[in-house]
N, C-alpha and C positions, 0 to 999 in steps of 0.2 A: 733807265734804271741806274742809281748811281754804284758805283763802283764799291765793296765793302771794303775794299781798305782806304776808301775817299770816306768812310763814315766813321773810321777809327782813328784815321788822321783828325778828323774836325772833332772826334771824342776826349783822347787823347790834347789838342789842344784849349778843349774846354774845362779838361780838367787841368791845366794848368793855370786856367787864367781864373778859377772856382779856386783853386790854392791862394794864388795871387790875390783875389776881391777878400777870401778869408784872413787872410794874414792885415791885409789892411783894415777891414771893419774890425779885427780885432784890438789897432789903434785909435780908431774912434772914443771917443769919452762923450755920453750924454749926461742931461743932469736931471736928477727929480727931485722934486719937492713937498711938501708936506705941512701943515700948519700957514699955511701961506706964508710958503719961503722962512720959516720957522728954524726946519731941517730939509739941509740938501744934500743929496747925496749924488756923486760924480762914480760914474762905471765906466768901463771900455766894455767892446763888443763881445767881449770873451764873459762878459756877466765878473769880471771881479770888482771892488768896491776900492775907488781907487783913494777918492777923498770925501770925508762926513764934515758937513760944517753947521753948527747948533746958533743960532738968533742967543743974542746975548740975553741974559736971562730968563732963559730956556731951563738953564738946571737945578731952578729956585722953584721950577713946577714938581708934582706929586712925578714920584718915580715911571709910575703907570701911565700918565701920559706923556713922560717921553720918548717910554717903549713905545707906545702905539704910532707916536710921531718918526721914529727911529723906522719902524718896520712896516708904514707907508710912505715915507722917502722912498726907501728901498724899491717896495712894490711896483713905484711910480716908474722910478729909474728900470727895472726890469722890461716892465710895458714897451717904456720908448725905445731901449735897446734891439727889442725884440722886433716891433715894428721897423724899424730902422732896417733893420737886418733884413726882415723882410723884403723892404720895398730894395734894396740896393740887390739883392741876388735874384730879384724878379726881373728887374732892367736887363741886368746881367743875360739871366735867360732867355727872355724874350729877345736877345739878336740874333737867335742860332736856326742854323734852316736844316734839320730833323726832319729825319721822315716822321708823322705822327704817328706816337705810342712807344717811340726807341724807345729802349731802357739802357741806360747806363749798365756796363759790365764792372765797374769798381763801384 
Protein backbone atom coordinates (compact mmCIF):
# COMPACT_ATOMS: atom_id res chain seq x y z
CA UNK A 1 0.00 0.00 0.00
CA UNK A 2 1.53 3.24 -0.92
CA UNK A 3 2.27 5.57 1.70
CA UNK A 4 -0.55 8.69 1.80
CA UNK A 5 1.82 11.30 2.01
CA UNK A 6 3.53 9.44 -1.15
CA UNK A 7 0.10 10.17 -2.89
CA UNK A 8 0.02 13.98 -1.79
CA UNK A 9 3.41 14.33 -2.76
CA UNK A 10 2.68 12.98 -6.55
CA UNK A 11 -0.80 15.21 -6.01
CA UNK A 12 0.55 18.21 -4.95
CA UNK A 13 3.33 17.82 -7.84
CA UNK A 14 0.66 17.19 -10.36
CA UNK A 15 -0.91 20.05 -9.63
CA UNK A 16 2.00 22.06 -10.35
CA UNK A 17 2.83 20.71 -13.44
CA UNK A 18 -1.45 21.13 -14.35
CA UNK A 19 -0.51 24.93 -13.36
CA UNK A 20 2.47 24.68 -15.44
CA UNK A 21 0.62 22.68 -18.88
CA UNK A 22 -2.21 25.59 -18.17
CA UNK A 23 -0.27 28.56 -18.09
CA UNK A 24 1.33 27.29 -21.37
CA UNK A 25 -1.74 26.24 -23.52
CA UNK A 26 -2.87 29.36 -22.58
CA UNK A 27 0.10 30.78 -25.05
CA UNK A 28 -0.97 28.69 -27.72
CA UNK A 29 -2.68 30.65 -30.58
CA UNK A 30 -4.87 28.34 -33.04
CA UNK A 31 -6.63 29.60 -36.09
CA UNK A 32 -10.10 29.12 -37.63
CA UNK A 33 -11.62 29.87 -40.52
CA UNK A 34 -14.66 30.45 -42.16
CA UNK A 35 -15.80 31.19 -45.87
CA UNK A 36 -12.93 29.22 -46.90
CA UNK A 37 -10.31 31.27 -45.41
CA UNK A 38 -12.59 34.24 -45.95
CA UNK A 39 -12.39 35.07 -42.18
CA UNK A 40 -9.79 33.91 -39.72
CA UNK A 41 -9.78 34.18 -36.62
CA UNK A 42 -6.41 33.56 -34.23
CA UNK A 43 -7.23 32.62 -30.10
CA UNK A 44 -5.01 31.50 -27.46
CA UNK A 45 -5.94 28.86 -25.05
CA UNK A 46 -7.44 30.87 -22.76
CA UNK A 47 -10.53 31.38 -25.66
CA UNK A 48 -9.47 35.30 -26.19
CA UNK A 49 -9.57 36.61 -29.78
CA UNK A 50 -6.34 37.52 -30.29
CA UNK A 51 -6.32 38.49 -34.24
CA UNK A 52 -9.51 38.78 -36.98
CA UNK A 53 -8.36 38.94 -40.42
CA UNK A 54 -11.28 39.57 -43.47
CA UNK A 55 -10.31 38.22 -47.37
CA UNK A 56 -10.16 41.48 -49.22
CA UNK A 57 -13.34 42.16 -50.29
CA UNK A 58 -15.12 40.74 -47.70
CA UNK A 59 -16.75 44.12 -46.59
CA UNK A 60 -18.38 44.88 -50.02
CA UNK A 61 -20.62 41.63 -49.01
CA UNK A 62 -24.33 42.31 -47.36
CA UNK A 63 -23.74 42.98 -43.59
CA UNK A 64 -25.45 39.60 -42.68
CA UNK A 65 -23.01 37.55 -44.13
CA UNK A 66 -20.26 38.81 -42.61
CA UNK A 67 -21.67 38.35 -39.23
CA UNK A 68 -22.25 34.85 -40.02
CA UNK A 69 -18.68 34.58 -41.52
CA UNK A 70 -17.45 36.58 -38.41
CA UNK A 71 -19.18 34.32 -35.80
CA UNK A 72 -18.20 30.81 -37.61
CA UNK A 73 -14.40 31.85 -37.56
CA UNK A 74 -14.93 32.22 -34.24
CA UNK A 75 -16.86 28.88 -33.65
CA UNK A 76 -14.30 27.07 -35.57
CA UNK A 77 -11.40 28.66 -33.53
CA UNK A 78 -13.30 27.60 -30.17
CA UNK A 79 -13.60 23.92 -31.41
CA UNK A 80 -9.88 23.70 -32.08
CA UNK A 81 -8.86 25.43 -29.05
CA UNK A 82 -10.94 23.17 -27.04
CA UNK A 83 -9.83 20.02 -28.71
CA UNK A 84 -6.26 21.11 -28.36
CA UNK A 85 -6.65 21.52 -24.84
CA UNK A 86 -8.03 18.54 -24.60
CA UNK A 87 -5.81 16.35 -26.02
CA UNK A 88 -2.65 18.06 -24.32
CA UNK A 89 -4.04 17.81 -20.55
CA UNK A 90 -5.14 14.12 -21.41
CA UNK A 91 -1.27 13.31 -22.32
CA UNK A 92 -0.51 15.15 -19.42
CA UNK A 93 -2.74 12.83 -17.22
CA UNK A 94 -2.25 9.77 -18.52
CA UNK A 95 1.53 9.73 -17.09
CA UNK A 96 0.45 9.61 -13.33
CA UNK A 97 0.25 6.34 -11.49
CA UNK A 98 -3.04 6.85 -9.02
CA UNK A 99 -4.62 4.61 -7.39
CA UNK A 100 -7.78 4.24 -9.52
CA UNK A 101 -10.72 6.66 -8.64
CA UNK A 102 -8.30 9.19 -6.54
CA UNK A 103 -10.02 12.40 -6.41
CA UNK A 104 -8.12 15.36 -6.31
CA UNK A 105 -8.54 17.31 -2.85
CA UNK A 106 -8.07 21.11 -4.85
Amino acid sequence: MTDFNEIMKQAKQMQEQMQKSQEELAKKVLEGESGAGMVRVRMNGRHDVVAVEFADGLLDEDKEVVEDLVTAAINDAVRKVEEHNKEAMGKMAGGLNLPEGFKFPF
